[in-house]
C-alpha positions as CSV (number, residue, x, y, z in Angstrom):
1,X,4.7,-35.1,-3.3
2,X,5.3,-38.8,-3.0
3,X,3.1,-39.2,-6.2
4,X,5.4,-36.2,-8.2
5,X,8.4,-38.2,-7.2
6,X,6.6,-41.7,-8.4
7,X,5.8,-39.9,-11.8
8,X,9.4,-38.6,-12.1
9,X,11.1,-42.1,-11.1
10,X,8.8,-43.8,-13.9
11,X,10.1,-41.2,-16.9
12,X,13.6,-41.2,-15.5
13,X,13.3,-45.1,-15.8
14,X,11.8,-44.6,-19.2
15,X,14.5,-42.4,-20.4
16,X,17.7,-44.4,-19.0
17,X,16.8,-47.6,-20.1
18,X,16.6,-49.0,-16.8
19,X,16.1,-48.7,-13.0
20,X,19.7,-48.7,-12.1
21,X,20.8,-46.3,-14.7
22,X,18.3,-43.7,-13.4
23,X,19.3,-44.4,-9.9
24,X,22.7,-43.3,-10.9
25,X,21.8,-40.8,-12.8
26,X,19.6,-38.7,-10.1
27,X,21.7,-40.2,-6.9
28,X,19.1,-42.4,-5.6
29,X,19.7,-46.8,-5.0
30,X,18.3,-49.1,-7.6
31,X,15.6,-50.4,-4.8
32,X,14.3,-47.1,-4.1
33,X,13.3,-46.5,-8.0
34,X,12.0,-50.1,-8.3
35,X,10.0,-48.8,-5.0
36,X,8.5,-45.8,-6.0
37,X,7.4,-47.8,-9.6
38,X,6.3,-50.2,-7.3
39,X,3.8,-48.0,-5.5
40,X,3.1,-46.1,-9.0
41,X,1.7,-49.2,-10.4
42,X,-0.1,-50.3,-7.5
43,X,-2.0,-47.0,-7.1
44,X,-2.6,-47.5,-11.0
45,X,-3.6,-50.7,-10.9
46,X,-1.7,-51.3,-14.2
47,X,1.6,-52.8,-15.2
48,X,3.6,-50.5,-16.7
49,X,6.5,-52.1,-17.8
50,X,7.2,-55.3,-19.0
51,X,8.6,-57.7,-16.6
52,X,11.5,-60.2,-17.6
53,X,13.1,-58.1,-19.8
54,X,16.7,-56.9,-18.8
55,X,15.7,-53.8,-20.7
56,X,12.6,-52.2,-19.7
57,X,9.9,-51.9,-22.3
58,X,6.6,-50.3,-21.8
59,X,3.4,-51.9,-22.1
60,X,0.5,-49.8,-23.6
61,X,-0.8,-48.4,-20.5
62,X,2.7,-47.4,-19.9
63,X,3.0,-45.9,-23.1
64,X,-0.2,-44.0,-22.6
65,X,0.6,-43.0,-18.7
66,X,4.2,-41.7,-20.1
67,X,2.5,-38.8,-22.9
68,X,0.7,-37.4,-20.0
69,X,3.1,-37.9,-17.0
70,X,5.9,-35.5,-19.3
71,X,2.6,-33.3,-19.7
72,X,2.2,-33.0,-16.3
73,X,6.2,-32.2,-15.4
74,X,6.1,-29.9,-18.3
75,X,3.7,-27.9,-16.6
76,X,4.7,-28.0,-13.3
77,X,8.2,-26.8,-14.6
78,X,7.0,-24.0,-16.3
79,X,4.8,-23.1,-13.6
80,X,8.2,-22.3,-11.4
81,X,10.2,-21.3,-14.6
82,X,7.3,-18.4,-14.2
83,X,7.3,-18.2,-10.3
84,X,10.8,-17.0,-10.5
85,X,10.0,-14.1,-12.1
86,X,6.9,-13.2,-9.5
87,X,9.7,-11.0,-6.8
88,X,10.8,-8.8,-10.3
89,X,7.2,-8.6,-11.6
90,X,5.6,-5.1,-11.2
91,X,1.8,-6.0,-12.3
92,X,-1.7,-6.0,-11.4
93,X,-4.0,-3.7,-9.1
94,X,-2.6,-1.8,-6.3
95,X,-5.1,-1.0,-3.6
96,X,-4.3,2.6,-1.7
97,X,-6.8,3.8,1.4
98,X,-6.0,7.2,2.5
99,X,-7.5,10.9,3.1
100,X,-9.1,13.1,0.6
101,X,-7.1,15.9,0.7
102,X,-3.4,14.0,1.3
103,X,-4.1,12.2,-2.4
104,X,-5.2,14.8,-4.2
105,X,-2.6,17.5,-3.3
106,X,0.5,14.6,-2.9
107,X,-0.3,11.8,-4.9
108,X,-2.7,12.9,-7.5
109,X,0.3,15.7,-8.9
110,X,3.0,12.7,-9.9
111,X,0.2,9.7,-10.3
112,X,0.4,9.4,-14.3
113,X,4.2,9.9,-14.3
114,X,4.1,6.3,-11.9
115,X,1.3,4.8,-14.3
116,X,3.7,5.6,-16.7
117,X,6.9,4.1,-15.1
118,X,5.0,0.7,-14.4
119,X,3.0,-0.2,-17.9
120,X,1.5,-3.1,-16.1
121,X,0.0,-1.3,-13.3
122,X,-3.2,-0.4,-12.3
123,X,-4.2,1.7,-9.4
124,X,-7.5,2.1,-7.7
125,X,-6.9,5.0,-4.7
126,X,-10.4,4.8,-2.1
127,X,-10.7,7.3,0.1
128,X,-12.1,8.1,3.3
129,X,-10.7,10.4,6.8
130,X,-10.5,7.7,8.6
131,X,-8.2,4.6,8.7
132,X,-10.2,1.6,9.0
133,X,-7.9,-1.5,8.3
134,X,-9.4,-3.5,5.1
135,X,-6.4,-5.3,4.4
136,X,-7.8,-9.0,4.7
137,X,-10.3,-7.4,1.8
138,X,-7.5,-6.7,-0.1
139,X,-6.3,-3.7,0.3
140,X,-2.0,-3.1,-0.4
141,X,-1.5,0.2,1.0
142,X,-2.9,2.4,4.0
143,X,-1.6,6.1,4.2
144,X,-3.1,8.2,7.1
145,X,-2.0,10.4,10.1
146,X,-3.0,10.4,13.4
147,X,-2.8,7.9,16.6
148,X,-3.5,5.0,14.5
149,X,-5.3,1.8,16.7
150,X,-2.7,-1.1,17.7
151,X,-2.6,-3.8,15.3
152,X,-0.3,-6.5,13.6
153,X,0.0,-4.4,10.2
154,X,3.5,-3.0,9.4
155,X,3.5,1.4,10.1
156,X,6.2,3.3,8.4
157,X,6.2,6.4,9.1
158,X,6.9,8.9,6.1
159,X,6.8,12.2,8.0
160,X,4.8,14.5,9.8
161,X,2.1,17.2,9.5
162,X,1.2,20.8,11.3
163,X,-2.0,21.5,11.5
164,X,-2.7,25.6,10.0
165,X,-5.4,28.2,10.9
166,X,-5.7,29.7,7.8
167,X,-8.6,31.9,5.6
168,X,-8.3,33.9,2.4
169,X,-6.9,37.7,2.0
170,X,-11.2,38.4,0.8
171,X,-12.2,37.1,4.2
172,X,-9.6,38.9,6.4
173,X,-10.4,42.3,4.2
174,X,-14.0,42.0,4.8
175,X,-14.1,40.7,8.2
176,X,-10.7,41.5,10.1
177,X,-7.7,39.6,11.1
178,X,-8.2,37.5,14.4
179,X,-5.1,38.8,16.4
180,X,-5.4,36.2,19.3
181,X,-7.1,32.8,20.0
182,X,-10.1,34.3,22.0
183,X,-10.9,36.6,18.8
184,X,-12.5,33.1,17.0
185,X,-15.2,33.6,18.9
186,X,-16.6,36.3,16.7
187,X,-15.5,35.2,13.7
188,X,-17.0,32.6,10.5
189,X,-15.0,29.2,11.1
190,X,-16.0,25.7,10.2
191,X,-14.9,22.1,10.8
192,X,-15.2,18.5,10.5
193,X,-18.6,17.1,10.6
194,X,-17.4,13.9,12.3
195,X,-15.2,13.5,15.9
196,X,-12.1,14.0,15.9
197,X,-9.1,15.8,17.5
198,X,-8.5,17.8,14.3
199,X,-11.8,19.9,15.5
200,X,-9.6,20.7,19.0
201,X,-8.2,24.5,18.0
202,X,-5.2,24.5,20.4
203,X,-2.7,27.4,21.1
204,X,-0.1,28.4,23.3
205,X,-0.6,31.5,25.2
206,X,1.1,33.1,28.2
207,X,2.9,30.0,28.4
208,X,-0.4,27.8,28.6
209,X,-2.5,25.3,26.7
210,X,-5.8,27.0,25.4
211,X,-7.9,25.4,23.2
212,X,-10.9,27.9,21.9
213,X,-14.6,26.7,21.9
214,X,-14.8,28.2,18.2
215,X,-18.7,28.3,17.0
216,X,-19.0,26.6,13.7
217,X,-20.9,27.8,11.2
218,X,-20.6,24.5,9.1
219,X,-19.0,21.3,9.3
220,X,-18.0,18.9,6.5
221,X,-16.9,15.2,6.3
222,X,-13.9,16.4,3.9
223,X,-10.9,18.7,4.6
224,X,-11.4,19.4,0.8
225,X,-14.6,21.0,1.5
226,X,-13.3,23.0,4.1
227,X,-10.3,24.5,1.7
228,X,-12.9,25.1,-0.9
229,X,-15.0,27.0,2.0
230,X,-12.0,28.7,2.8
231,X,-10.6,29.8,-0.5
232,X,-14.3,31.5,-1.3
233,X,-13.7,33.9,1.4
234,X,-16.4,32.1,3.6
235,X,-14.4,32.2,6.9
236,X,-11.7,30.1,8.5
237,X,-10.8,26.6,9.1
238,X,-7.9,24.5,10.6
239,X,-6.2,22.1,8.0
240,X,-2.9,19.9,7.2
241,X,0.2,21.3,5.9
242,X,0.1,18.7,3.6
243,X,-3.5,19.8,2.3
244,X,-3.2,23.9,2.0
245,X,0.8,24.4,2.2
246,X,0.9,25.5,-1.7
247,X,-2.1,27.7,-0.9
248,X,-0.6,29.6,2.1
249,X,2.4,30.1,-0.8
250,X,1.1,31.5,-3.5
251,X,-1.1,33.6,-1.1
252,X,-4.7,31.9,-1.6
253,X,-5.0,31.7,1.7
254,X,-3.2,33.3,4.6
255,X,-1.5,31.7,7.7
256,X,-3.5,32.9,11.4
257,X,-2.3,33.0,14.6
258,X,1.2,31.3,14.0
259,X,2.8,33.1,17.1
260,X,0.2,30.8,19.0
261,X,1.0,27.7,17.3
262,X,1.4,24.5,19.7
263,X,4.6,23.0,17.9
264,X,2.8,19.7,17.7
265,X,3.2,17.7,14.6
266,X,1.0,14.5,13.7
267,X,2.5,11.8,12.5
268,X,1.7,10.0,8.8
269,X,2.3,6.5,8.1
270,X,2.0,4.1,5.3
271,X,0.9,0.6,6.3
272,X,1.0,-2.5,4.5
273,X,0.7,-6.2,5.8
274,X,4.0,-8.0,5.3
275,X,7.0,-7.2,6.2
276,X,8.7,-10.5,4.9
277,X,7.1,-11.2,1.4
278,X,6.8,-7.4,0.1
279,X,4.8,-7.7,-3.2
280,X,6.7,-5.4,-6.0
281,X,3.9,-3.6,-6.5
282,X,3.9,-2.0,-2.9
283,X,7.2,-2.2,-2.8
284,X,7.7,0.4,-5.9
285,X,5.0,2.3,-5.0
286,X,6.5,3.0,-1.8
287,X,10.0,3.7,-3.2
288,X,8.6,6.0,-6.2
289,X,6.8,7.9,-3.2
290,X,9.3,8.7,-1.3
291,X,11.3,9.5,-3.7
292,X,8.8,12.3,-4.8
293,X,8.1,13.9,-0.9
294,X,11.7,13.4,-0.2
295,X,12.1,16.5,-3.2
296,X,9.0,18.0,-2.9
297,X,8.2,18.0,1.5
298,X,4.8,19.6,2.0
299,X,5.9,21.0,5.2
300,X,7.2,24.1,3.6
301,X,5.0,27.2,4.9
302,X,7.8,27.1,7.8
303,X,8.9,30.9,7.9
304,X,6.1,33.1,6.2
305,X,5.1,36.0,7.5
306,X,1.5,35.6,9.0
307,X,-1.4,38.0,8.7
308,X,-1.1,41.6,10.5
């Protein structure tokens, strides 16, 4: 910094005619210009004004060091002229980690309408069940549900899911319609293929907490998997709200056991790491998103009738 404020008292010097005029000019004592010259020249080690003059003239060094010292203000000028703009500026690569199934059904549907709202945007969604924090590798957003594991990122969350027994009308017609929790037992259900509490088929019964030791059939590392499995009439499986509500609507598949349902809802946040210096890109991402579950909630299978 002290060698910015040399360069700067030299061209002010230059440009006033001499060092009391640009001590006026910029607020500064005649001695402190003369002292930052001073130390200019010395680390230099060149003269670069001619002395006994009452007006200051350059020598040639001087005259060179002056072309290059505006050069070098120049830039750093327009390099903040530009960093002003850097809070406004909606541009570059936004990194999003979530699940399968949650970007696909609610980000996927409205993703080119946001491409098209921010030209200078690029996106690159990776995808996995499980949160693992990769922010230092620079990832922007996390989106995931669960009990996520202590640490120093910012969690917001954006709502909440319910988890749904659910299987097609083809399965039900072919195979029956389990009428209590106990009645998995005999019937085609599949689950996750890795450990996790989403495999834990709780209910309430008689006033109780039951959780049925269901017998897979098949397990898979995406929910997406399991819808498909489930949409084919292969048997049953346990999903989010947020992953089959639209299918239990239109009648694809059909909601199981809802008179057993725990009332537990899992929360869903979106993380990021900075509170204080929100990029713009996260920070229209996040608005444009809430924006669309705020008029389209996937919580909306609330209310239909289950199967008899």
């Amino acid at each position: 910094m002290d060698q910015y404020s040399q360069m700067l008292a030299f061209i002010w010097s230059t440009e006033c005619g001499s060092f009391s005029a640009a001590a006026r000019a910029h607020e500064m004592t005649p001695s402190a210009i003369s002292k930052l010259i001073a130390r200019l020249e010395d680390r230099l080690r060149v003269r670069l004004f001619q002395r006994g003059s009452r007006v200051l003239t350059l020598t040639e060094e001087g005259a060179a060091y002056l072309r290059s010292a505006k050069a070098v203000v120049e830039a750093m000028s327009e390099a903040d002229s530009l960093a002003e703009g850097l809070p406004s500026r909606v541009s570059g690569t936004l990194r999003i980690h979530t699940m399968t199934s949650f970007a696909k059904q609610q980000i996927v549907p409205w993703l080119p309408e946001f491409l098209d709202t921010y030209p200078g945007l690029d996106v690159e969604i990776q995808l996995g069940a499980q949160f693992v924090d990769q922010f230092e590798q620079g990832l922007d957003i996390a989106i995931h549900s669960g009990i996520l594991p202590s640490s120093s990122r910012i969690a917001k969350k954006i709502g909440e899911c319910e988890w749904l027994l659910c299987a097609s009308p083809d399965y039900l017609e072919k195979y029956g319609t389990p009428q209590q929790p106990k009645d998995l037992m005999n019937h085609r259900c599949f689950i996750f293929s890795f450990a996790s509490p989403w495999n834990k088929w709780a209910f309430i019964q008689d006033g109780l907490g039951v959780t049925t030791p269901v017998k897979p059939r098949g397990s898979f590392t995406q929910g997406e998997l399991l819808r498909d499995m489930a949409k084919s009439g292969a048997g049953i499986v346990r999903l989010a709200d947020f992953h089959i509500g639209k299918d239990i609507q239109e009648g694809s598949l059909v909601l199981l056991l809802d008179e057993y349902k725990t009332e537990i809802r899992e929360p869903i946040y979106l993380l990021y790491s900075d509170r204080k210096h929100l990029s713009p890109r996260i920070r229209v991402f996040i608005e444009f998103f809430h924006e669309k579950w705020i008029a389209h909630p996937w919580n909306v299978v609330r209310g239909l009738p289950e199967a008899t």
